[in-house]
C-alpha positions as semicolon CSV with decimal commas, in nm:
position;residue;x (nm);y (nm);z (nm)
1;X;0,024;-0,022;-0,692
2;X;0,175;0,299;-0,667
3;X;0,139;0,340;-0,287
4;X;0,234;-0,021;-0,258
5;X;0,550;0,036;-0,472
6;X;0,648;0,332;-0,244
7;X;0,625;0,118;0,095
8;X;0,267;0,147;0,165
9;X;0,263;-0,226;0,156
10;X;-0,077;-0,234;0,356
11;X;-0,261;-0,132;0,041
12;X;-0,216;-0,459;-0,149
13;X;-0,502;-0,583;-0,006
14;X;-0,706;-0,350;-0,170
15;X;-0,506;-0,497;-0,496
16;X;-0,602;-0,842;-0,338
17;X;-0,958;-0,769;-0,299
18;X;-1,032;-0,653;-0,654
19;X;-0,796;-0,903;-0,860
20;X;-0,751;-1,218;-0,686
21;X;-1,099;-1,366;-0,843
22;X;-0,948;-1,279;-1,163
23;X;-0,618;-1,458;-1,068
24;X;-0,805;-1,760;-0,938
25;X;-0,987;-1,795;-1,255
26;X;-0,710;-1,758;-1,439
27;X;-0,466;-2,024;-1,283
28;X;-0,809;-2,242;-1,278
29;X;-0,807;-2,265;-1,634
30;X;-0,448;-2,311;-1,649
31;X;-0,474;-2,604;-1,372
32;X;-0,813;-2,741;-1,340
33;X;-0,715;-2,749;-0,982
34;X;-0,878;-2,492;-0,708
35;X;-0,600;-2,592;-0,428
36;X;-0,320;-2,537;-0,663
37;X;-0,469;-2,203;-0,800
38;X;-0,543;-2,079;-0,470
39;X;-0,195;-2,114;-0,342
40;X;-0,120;-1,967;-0,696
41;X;-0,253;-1,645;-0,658
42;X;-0,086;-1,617;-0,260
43;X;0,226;-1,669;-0,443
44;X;0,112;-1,399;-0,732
45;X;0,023;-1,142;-0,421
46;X;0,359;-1,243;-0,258
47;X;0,592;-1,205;-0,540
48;X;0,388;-0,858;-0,649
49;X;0,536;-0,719;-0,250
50;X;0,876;-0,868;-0,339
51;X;0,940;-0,735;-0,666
52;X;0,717;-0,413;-0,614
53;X;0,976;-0,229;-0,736
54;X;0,956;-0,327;-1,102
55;X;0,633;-0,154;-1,131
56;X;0,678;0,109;-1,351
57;X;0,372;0,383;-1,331
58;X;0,356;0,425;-1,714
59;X;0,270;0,038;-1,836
60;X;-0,052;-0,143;-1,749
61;X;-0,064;-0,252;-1,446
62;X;-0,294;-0,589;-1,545
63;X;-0,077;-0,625;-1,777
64;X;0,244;-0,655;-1,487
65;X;0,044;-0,842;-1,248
66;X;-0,059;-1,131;-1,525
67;X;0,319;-1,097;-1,593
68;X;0,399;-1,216;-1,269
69;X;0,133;-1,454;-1,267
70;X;0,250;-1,625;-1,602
71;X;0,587;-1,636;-1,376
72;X;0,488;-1,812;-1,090
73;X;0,316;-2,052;-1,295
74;X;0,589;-2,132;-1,491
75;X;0,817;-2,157;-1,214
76;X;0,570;-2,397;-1,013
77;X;0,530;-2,585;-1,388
78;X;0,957;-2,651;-1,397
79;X;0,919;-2,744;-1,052
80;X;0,635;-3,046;-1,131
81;X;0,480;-3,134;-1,430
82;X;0,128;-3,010;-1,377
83;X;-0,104;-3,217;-1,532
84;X;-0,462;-3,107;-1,619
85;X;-0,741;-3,325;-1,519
86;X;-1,042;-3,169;-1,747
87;X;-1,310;-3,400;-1,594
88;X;-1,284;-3,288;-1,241
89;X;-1,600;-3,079;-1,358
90;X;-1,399;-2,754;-1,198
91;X;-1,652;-2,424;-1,065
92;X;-1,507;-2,195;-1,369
93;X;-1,832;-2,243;-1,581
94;X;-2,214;-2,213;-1,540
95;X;-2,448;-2,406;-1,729
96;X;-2,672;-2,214;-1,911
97;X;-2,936;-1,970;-1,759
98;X;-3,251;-2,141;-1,634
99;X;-3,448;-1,972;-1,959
100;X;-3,336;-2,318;-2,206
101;X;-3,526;-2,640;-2,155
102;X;-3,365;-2,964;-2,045
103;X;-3,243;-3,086;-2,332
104;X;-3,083;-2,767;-2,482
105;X;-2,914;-2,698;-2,082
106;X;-2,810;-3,063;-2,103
107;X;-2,609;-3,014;-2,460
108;X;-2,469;-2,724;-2,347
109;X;-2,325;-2,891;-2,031
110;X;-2,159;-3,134;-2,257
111;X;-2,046;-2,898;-2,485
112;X;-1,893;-2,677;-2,212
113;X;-1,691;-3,041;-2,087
114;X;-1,642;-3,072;-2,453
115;X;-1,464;-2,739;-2,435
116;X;-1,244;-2,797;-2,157
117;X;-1,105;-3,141;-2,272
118;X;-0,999;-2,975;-2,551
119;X;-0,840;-2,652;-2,367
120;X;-0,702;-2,954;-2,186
121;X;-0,509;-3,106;-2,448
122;X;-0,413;-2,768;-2,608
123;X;-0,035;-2,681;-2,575
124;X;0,000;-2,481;-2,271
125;X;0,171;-2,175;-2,463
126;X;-0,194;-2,202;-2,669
127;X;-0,354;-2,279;-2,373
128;X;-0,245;-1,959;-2,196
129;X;-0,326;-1,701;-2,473
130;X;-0,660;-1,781;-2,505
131;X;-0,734;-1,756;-2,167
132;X;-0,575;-1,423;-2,147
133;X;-0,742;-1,245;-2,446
134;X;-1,062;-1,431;-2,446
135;X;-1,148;-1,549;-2,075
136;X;-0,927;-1,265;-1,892
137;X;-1,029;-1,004;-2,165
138;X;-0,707;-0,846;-2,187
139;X;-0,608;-0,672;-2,496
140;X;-0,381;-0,787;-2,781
141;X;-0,122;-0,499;-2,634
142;X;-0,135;-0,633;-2,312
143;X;-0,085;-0,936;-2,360
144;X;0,211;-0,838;-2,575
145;X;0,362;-0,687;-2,312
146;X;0,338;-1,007;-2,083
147;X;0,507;-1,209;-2,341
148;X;0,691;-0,986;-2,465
149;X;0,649;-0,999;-2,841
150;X;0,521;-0,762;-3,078
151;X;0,081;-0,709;-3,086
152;X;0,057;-0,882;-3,448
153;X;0,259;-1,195;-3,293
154;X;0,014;-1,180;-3,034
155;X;-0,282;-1,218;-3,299
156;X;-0,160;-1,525;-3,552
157;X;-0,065;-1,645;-3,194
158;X;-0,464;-1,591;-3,054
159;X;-0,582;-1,742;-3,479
160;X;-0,357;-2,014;-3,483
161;X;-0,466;-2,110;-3,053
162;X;-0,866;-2,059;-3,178
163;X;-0,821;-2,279;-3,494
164;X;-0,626;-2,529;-3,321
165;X;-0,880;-2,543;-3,022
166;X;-1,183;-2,589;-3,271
167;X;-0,992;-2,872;-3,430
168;X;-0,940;-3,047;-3,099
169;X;-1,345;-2,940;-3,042
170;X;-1,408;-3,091;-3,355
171;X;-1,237;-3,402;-3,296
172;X;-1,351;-3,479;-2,955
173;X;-1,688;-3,421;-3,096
174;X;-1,668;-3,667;-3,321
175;X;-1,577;-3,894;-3,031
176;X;-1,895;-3,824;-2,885
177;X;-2,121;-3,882;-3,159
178;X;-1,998;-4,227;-3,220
């Protein structure tokens, strides 16, 4: 980011290359829409040329780039109300490895739709920090950064999205059973 920063601007496609399945996963989550998180992560790549020079070497460069992610995706929220349609069975999940039987790959299936009805219905301020510190991996400091808070607001932030999520779970489940 560096070299891109400096006016090597040729070099973001090796940025491209190695984060844009992160991105796209990411803004899947977020959207439950591939078309919409495709043009995302354009705008993401597009808006990391234009405001290149905000990079500063010393922070985390994830960190910046998930930054301007969370951006464009707010933007593109204020512009429409994006709407998340959890049963459009999106490509972000794999049932379980061919080892299980039938039945046990089957429950898993419905647990993973299970799962995303009830990211779904999760507040997207929730929403968003579990994806970034359990599905993007990024660490509590990180993800600090990007919302600019301190780490220990980041962490009753993560406790209070996880509880909240297995409540939804929990509920929904209870939908299925009966």
């Amino acid at each position: 980011m560096l070299a891109v920063r400096d006016g090597d601007v040729e070099r973001i496609s090796v940025l491209f290359d190695r984060h844009n399945r992160a991105l796209f996963n990411y803004f899947l989550r977020l959207t439950a829409s591939p078309s919409l998180s495709e043009d995302l992560v354009q705008d993401v790549f597009f808006r990391m040329l234009k405001y290149r020079h905000t990079y500063q070497p010393g922070g985390s460069f994830t960190a910046w780039m998930y930054q301007v992610a969370r951006n464009a995706h707010l933007d593109l929220s204020r512009k429409r109300r994006l709407e998340i349609v959890p049963d459009e069975e999106p490509v972000w999940d794999e049932i379980a490895s061919g080892e299980a039987g039938p039945h046990a790959r089957l429950e898993h299936a419905q647990d993973i739709r299970l799962l995303r009805r009830a990211l779904a219905r999760l507040p997207l301020e929730k929403r968003e920090i579990l994806l970034l510190s359990r599905f993007q991996n990024l660490k509590y400091d990180e993800i600090a950064q990007i919302l600019k808070c301190e780490i220990g607001a980041v962490k009753v932030r993560v406790y209070r999205a996880v509880r909240e999520l297995g409540e939804i779970f929990n509920e929904l489940s209870g939908e299925k059973a009966s």
